[in-house]
N, C-alpha and C positions, 0 to 999 in steps of 0.2 A: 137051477141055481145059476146058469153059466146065461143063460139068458137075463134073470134078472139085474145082475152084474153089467150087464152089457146097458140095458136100459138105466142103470146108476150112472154109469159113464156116460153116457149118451146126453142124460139131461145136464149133466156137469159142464161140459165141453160147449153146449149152447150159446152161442152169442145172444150175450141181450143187446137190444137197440136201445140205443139212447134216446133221451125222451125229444119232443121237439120243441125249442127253442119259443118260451111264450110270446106274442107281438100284440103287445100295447098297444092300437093306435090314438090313445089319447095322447102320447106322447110325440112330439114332431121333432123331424130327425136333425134340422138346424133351426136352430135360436137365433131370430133379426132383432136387434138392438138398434133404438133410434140413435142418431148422434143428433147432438145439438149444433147448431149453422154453423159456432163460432169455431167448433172443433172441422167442420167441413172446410169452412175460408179457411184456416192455419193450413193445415193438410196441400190445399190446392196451392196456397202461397210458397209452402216449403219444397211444390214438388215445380214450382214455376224457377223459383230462386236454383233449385239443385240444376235444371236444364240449362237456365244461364251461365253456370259457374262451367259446366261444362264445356258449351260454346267456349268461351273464354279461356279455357283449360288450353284445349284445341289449337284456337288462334295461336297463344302463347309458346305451344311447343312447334306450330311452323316456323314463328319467329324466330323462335333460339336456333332450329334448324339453318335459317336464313344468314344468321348472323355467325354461327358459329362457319358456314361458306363462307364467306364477305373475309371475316379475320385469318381464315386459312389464308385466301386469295392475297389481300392485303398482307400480311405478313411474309410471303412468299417475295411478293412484289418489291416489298421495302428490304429485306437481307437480301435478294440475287440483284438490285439497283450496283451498277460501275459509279460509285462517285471520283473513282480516279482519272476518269477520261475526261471530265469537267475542271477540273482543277488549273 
């Protein structure tokens, strides 16, 4: 009895494997969808237009850099001016 017991538990405790995973290959793992020209020129044009806007972004913020020196300098210059020694 003490043995059949044992082989009860035994077959309980078993791991079962899990099955393996079926593979279709009529199935293809990524889907190519044609686009049509007009959708290709937009795309190229918006991504032409976004690289400009950036240049310009760019340029724009050395400028203000430039300028926002220039008015420091300039303003310095104009309030520590003696206009009493002129007079």
């Amino acid at each position: 009895m003490a043995v059949a017991k044992k082989a009860v538990a035994a077959k309980k405790t078993a791991v079962k494997k899990a099955p393996a995973p079926l593979k279709n290959p009529a199935v293809p793992k990524e889907e190519l969808f044609a686009m049509p020209q007009q959708v290709k020129d937009w795309i190229e044009r918006a991504g032409s237009i976004m690289k400009h806007q950036e240049g310009k972004i760019q340029s724009m913020e050395t400028e203000l850099k430039e300028l926002r020196a220039y008015k420091k300098w300039a303003t310095a210059r104009i309030t520590e001016s003696d206009y009493g020694s002129r007079a």
